[in-house]
C-alpha positions as CSV (number, residue, x, y, z in Angstrom):
1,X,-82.0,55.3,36.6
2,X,-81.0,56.3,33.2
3,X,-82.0,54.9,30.5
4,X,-79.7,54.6,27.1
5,X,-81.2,53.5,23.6
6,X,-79.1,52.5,20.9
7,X,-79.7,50.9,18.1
8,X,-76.6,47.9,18.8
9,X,-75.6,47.1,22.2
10,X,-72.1,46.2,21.9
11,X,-69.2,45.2,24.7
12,X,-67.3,48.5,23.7
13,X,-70.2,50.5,24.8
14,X,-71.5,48.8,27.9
15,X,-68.2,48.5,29.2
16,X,-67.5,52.8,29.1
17,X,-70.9,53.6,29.8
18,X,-70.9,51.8,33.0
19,X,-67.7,52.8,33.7
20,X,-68.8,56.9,33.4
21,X,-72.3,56.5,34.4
22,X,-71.9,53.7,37.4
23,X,-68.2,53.8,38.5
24,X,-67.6,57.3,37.9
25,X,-71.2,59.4,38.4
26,X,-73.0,56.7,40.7
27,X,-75.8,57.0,38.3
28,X,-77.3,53.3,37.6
29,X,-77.6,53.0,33.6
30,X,-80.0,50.7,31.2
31,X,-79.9,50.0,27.5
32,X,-82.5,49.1,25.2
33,X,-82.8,48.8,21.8
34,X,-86.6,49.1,21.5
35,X,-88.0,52.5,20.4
36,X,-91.0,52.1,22.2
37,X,-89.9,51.1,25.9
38,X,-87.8,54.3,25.5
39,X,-90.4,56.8,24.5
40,X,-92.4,55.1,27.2
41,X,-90.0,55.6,29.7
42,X,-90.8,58.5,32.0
43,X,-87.4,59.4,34.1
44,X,-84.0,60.0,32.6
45,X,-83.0,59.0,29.5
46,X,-80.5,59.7,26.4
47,X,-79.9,58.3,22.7
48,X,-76.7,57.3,21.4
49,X,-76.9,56.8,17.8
50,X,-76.8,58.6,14.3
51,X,-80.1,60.4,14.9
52,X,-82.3,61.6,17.8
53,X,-85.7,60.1,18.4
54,X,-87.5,62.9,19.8
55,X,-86.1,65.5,21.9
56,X,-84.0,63.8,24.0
57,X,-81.1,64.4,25.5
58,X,-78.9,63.2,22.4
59,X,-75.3,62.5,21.9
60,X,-74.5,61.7,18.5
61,X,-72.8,57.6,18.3
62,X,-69.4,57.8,17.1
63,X,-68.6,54.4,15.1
64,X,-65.7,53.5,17.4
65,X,-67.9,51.3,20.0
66,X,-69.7,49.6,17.0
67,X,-66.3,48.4,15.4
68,X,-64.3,45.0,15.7
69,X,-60.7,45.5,16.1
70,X,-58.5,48.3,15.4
71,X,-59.0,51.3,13.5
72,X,-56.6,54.1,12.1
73,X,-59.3,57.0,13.7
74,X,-58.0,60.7,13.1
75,X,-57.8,62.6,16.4
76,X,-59.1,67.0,16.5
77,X,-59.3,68.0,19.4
78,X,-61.7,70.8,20.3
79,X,-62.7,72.7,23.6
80,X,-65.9,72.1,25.7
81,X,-66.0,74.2,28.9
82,X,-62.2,74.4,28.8
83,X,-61.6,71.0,29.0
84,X,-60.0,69.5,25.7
85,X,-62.4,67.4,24.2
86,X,-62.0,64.9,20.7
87,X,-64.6,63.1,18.2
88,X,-66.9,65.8,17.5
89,X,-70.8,65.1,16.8
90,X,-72.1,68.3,15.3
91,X,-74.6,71.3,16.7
92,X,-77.4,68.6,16.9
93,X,-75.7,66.6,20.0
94,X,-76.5,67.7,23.4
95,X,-72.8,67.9,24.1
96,X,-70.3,68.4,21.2
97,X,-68.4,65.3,20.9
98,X,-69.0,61.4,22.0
99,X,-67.8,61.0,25.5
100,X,-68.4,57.6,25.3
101,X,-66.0,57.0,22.3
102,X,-63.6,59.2,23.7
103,X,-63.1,57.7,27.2
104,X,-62.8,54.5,25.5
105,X,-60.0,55.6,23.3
106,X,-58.2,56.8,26.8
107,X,-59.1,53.9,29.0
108,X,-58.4,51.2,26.7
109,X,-54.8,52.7,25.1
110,X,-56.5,52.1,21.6
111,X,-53.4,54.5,20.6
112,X,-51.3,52.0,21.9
113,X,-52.5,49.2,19.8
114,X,-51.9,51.4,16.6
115,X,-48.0,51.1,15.1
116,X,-45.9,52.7,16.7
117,X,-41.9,52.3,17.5
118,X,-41.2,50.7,20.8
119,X,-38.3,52.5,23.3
120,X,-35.5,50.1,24.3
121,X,-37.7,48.7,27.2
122,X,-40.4,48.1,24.8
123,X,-42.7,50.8,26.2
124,X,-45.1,53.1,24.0
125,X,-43.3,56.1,23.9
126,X,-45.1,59.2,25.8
127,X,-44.3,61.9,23.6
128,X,-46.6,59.8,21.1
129,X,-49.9,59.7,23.1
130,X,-52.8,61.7,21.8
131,X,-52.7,63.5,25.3
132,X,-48.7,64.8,25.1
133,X,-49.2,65.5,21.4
134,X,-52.6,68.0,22.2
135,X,-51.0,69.1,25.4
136,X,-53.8,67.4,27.7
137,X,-51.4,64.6,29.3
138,X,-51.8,66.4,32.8
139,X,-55.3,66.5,32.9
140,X,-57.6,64.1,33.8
141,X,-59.8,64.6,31.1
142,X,-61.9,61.7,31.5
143,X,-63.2,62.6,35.3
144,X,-63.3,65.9,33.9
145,X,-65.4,64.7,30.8
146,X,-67.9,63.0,33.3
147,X,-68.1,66.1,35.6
148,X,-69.5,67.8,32.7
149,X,-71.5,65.2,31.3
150,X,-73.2,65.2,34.7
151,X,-73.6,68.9,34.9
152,X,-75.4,68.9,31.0
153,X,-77.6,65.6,32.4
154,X,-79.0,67.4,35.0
155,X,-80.0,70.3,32.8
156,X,-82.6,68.5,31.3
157,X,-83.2,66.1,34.7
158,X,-83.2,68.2,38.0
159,X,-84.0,65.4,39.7
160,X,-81.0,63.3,38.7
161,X,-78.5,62.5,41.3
162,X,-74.6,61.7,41.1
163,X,-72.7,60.1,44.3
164,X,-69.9,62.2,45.7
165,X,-66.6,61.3,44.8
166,X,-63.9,61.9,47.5
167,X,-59.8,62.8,46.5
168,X,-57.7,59.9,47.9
169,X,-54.1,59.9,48.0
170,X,-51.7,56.8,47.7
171,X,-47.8,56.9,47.6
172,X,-46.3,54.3,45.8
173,X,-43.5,53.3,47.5
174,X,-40.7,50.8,44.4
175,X,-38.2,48.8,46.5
176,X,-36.4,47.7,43.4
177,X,-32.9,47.8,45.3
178,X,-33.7,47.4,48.8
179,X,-30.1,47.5,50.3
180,X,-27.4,49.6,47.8
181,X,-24.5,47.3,49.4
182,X,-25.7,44.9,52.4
183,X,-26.7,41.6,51.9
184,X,-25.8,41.4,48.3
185,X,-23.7,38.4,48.5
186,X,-19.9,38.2,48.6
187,X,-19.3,37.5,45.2
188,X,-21.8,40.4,44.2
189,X,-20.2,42.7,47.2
190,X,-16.3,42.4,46.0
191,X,-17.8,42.8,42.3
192,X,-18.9,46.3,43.5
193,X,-16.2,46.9,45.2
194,X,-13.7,46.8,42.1
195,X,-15.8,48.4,40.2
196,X,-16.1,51.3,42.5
197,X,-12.1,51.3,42.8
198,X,-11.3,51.0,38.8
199,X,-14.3,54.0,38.7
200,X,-12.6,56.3,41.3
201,X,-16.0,56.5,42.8
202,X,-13.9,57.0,46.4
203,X,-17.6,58.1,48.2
204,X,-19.4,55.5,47.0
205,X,-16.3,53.2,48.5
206,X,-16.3,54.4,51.8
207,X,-20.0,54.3,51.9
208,X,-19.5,50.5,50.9
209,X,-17.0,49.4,53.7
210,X,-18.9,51.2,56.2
211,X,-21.7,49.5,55.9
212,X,-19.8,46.4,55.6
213,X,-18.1,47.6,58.4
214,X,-21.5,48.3,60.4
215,X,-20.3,51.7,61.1
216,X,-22.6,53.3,58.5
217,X,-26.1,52.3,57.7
218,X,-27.0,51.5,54.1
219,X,-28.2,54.3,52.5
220,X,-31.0,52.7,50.9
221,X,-32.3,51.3,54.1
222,X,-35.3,54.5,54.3
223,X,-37.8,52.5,55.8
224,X,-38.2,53.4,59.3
225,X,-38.0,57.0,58.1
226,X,-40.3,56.8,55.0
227,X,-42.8,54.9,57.9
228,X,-42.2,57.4,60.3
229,X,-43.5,60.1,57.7
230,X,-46.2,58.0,56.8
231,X,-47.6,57.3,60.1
232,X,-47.4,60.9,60.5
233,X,-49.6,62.4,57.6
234,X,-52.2,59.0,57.8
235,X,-50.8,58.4,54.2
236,X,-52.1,54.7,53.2
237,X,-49.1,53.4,51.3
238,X,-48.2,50.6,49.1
239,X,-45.1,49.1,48.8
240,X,-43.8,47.3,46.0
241,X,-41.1,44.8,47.1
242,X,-38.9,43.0,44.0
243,X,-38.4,39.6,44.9
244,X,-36.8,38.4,42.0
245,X,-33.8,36.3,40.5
246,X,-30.5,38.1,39.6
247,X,-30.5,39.7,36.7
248,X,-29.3,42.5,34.1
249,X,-32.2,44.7,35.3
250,X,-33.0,43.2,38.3
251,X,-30.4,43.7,40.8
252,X,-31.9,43.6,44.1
253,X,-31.2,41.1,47.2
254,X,-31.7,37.9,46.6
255,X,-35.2,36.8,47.6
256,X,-33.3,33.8,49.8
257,X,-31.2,36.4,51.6
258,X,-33.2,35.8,55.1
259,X,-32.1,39.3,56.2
260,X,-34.2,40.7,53.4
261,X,-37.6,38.8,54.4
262,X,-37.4,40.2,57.9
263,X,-37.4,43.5,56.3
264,X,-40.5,42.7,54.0
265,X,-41.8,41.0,57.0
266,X,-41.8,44.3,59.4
267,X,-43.2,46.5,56.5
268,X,-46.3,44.1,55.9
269,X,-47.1,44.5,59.5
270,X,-48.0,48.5,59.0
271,X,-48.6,48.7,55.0
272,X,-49.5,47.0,52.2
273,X,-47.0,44.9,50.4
274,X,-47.4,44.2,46.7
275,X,-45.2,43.0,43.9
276,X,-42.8,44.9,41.8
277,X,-42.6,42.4,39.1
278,X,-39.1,41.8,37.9
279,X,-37.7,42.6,34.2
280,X,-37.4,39.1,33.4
281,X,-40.8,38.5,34.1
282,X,-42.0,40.7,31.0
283,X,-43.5,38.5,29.3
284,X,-43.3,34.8,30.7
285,X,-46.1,34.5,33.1
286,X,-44.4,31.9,34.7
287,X,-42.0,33.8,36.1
288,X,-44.3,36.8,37.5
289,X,-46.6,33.4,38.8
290,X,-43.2,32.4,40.9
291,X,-42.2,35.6,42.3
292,X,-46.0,36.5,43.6
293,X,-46.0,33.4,45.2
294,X,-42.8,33.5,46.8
295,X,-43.4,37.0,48.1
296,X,-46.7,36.1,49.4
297,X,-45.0,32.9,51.3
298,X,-43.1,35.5,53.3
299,X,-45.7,37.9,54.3
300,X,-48.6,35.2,54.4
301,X,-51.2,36.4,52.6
302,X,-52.4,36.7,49.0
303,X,-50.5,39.1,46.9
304,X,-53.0,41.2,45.0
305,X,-51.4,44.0,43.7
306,X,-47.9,44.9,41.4
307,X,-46.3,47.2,39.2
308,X,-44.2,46.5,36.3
309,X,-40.3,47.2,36.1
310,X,-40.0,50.2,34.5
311,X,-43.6,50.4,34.3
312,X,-43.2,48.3,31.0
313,X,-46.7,47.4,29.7
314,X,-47.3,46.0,27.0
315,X,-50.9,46.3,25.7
316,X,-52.9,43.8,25.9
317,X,-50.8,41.1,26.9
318,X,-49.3,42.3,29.9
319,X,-52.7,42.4,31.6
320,X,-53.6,39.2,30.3
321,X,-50.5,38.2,32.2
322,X,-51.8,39.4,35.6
323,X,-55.2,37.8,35.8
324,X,-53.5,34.2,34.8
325,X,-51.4,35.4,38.0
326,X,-54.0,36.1,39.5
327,X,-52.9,39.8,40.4
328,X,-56.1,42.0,40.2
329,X,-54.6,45.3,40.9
330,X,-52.0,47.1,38.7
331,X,-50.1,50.2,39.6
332,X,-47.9,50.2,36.1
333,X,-50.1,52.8,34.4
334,X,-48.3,56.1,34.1
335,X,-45.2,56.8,31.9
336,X,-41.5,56.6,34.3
337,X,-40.3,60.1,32.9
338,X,-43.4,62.3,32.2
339,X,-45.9,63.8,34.4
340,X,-49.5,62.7,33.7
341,X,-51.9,61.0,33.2
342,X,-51.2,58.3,30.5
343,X,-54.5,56.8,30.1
344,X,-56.5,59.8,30.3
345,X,-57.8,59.9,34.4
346,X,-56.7,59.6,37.8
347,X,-59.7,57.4,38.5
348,X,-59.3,52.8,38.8
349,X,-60.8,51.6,36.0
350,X,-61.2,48.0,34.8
351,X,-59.3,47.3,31.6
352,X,-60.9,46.1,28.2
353,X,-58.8,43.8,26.1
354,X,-60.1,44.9,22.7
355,X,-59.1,42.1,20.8
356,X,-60.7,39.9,22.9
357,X,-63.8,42.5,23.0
358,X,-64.1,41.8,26.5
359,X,-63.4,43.5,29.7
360,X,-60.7,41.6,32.2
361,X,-61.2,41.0,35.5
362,X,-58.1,43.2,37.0
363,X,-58.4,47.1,37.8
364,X,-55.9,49.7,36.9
365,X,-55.2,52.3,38.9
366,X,-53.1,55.0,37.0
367,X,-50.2,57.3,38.6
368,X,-49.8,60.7,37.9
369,X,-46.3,61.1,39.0
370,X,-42.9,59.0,39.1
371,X,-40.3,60.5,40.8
372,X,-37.8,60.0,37.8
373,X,-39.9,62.4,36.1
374,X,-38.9,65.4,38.8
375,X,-35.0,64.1,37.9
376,X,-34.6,67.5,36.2
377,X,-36.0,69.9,38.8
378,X,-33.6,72.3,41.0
379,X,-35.1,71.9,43.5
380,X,-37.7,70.3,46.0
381,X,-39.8,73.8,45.5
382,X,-39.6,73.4,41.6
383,X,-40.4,69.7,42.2
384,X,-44.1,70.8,44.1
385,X,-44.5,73.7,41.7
386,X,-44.7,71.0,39.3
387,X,-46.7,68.5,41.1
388,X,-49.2,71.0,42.2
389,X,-51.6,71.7,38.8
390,X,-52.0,67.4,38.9
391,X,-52.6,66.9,42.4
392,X,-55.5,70.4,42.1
393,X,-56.8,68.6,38.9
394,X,-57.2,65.2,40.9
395,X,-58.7,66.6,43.7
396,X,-61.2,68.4,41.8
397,X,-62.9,65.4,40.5
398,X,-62.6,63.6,43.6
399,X,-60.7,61.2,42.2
400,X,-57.1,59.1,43.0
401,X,-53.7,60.6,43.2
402,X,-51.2,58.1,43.5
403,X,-47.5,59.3,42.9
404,X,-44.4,56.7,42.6
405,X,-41.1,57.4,44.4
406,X,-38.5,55.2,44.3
407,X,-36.3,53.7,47.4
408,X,-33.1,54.1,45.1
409,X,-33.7,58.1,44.5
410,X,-34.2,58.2,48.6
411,X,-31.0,56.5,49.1
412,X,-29.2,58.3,46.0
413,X,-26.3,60.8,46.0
414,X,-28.9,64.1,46.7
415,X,-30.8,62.2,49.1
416,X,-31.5,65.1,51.3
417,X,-33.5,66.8,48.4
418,X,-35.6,63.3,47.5
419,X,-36.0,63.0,51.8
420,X,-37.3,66.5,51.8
421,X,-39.4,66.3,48.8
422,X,-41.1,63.6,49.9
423,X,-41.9,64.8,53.4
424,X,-42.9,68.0,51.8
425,X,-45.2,66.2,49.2
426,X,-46.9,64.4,51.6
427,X,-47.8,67.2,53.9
428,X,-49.1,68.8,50.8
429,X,-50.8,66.0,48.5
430,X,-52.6,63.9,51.7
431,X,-55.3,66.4,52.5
């Protein structure tokens, strides 16, 4: 056991060091604020405040887990072992800057309770993030953090012991659009039709009466090859099924369309189905509250785990949102059009509502990749290239790469690039 002295124990610092000591190293962790029980302690131990006691393994208390609220903190980030590193402590600190206030600063989004200007969907920008800006976003510094942290621990206790971590790998499967012409409805269907013709979009016509036609299939209907693949590399997916009312951003079959439950149905059987929360949802619990239920009506069983259209989160309220749903697993972390890793790691961690001070009972579980992200590469080798330095950095620190692609993209106009990148990811990312 380690033991941590501290002259306050607050929720901020409980919180993170549990996370990095317990969730992260496997290393059970105890605080006290009495000088004497530490000094009499005889196994591992560390301060955490302005000045060491004796000499200790020492990390010099940033003021960010004593502070209420939010704070305008000024961000330099510095090097330790070649992993970039902010809130320096000085030479007198065992390691030179406060992991603890650091991984708090990641995990929690403090940047994203700061001002900042909104995009249209009312998402914190990427290019804004303290990880973009310092050119860290693809790292997973925090795991990284804690992998050094261990390695400085067990400098001055060789008989400390961390648990081993092991890489996992999780494709996200977004069923947004299910079906790109079936079942849609016949007032929907003719809709699409004119506004193909008046568009000249002649291929995107033809595809349309065949399917209606039943001479084509649709070509977002993927899912007996996406399961194939799947089934083929052991690749434990999730798949995140809208099941929501027509709307300007929601635009897949209508969740009465009995066609459409079958399909849900048959997928539940060999993967996990969780929510893709709907746009109109943002925001009005009772809607996301509706939709979860309905979708877990269909497959019959609790529905446990979602991701956010356009992975819109707004901090905090978004994930006060899910645990009044009930929903204790969000897949929403990660930015739709940049590569990395938004809140600092590619581990689950348990979020911490800082103006309540308290943390909430739903884990996150960040994505490194969206497939919208690769829309610019040539190619699927350019695609991998690019995927490659995130999934090494993962694996490294045994933690979680999970990677979004979308049914649309599968389904799309180069659909024979997105088929191939995705077999080819999988062969590569699932060992």
């Amino acid at each position: 056991m380690l033991l941590i002295y501290t002259y306050k124990i607050t929720p901020r610092f409980t919180y993170i060091a549990n996370h990095i000591c317990k969730r992260l190293l496997g290393i059970e962790v105890a605080f006290t604020t009495e000088v004497s029980d530490f000094i009499k302690h005889e196994g591992p131990k560390l301060t955490y405040t302005k000045q060491a006691l004796q000499n200790e393994f020492f990390i010099r208390a940033h003021s960010l887990l004593f502070e209420q609220g939010i704070n305008d903190h000024s961000i330099k980030v510095s090097d330790w072992n070649g992993v970039p590193c902010f809130f320096p402590v000085g030479d007198k600190s065992s390691i030179p800057f406060d992991i603890f206030a650091a991984s708090f600063y990641m995990l929690s989004r403090y940047e994203e309770y700061l001002p900042h200007v909104k995009d249209i969907h009312g998402r914190f920008p990427p290019k804004e993030s303290v990880g973009y800006v310092n050119g860290f976003l693809t790292l997973p510094v925090v795991d990284q953090w804690a992998s050094l942290f261990f390695n400085a621990l067990q400098e001055k206790f060789p008989e400390l012991k961390r648990s081993k971590r092991t890489y996992c790998f999780t494709p996200l499967i977004d069923v947004t659009s299910s079906h790109a012409f079936a079942y849609r409805g016949l007032i929907r269907g003719i809709s699409g039709f004119f506004v193909d013709l008046s568009g000249l979009k002649f291929t995107r016509l033809l595809n349309r009466i065949g399917v209606w036609l039943r001479f084509k299939k649709d070509p977002y209907d993927n899912f007996d090859f996406i399961g194939i693949l799947l089934r083929q590399y052991k690749a434990k997916a999730i798949f995140f099924f809208q099941f929501a009312e027509y709307g300007t951003y929601d635009k897949n079959v209508s969740p009465y369309n009995n066609a459409f439950k079958a399909l849900i149905k048959s997928v539940a059987d060999h993967f996990e189905v969780a929510l893709a929360a709907s746009y109109a949802s943002f925001g009005v619990p009772k809607i996301l509250m509706e939709e979860q239920k309905h979708l877990a009506n269909v497959v019959n069983r609790p529905i446990k785990a979602s991701r956010m259209r356009y992975n819109r989160v707004d901090i905090p309220v978004s994930y006060r949102d899910l645990v009044d749903a009930e929903i204790h697993n969000d897949y929403s972390m990660g930015y739709t059009h940049e590569l990395g890793f938004r809140a600092g790691t590619a581990s689950p961690f348990f979020f911490y509502d800082i103006y309540l001070e308290v943390q909430l009972p739903i884990k996150v579980h960040p994505f490194a990749v969206h497939d919208y992200a690769l829309l610019k590469e040539k190619s699927t080798l350019d695609a991998l290239k690019i995927m490659t330095p995130l999934y090494q950095a993962t694996k490294e620190v045994g933690a979680h790469f999970n990677v979004v692609f979308s049914n649309e993209l599968l389904g799309g106009e180069k659909a024979h690039i997105w088929k191939e990148t995705f077999q080819k990811h999988l062969a590569q990312f699932s060992k």
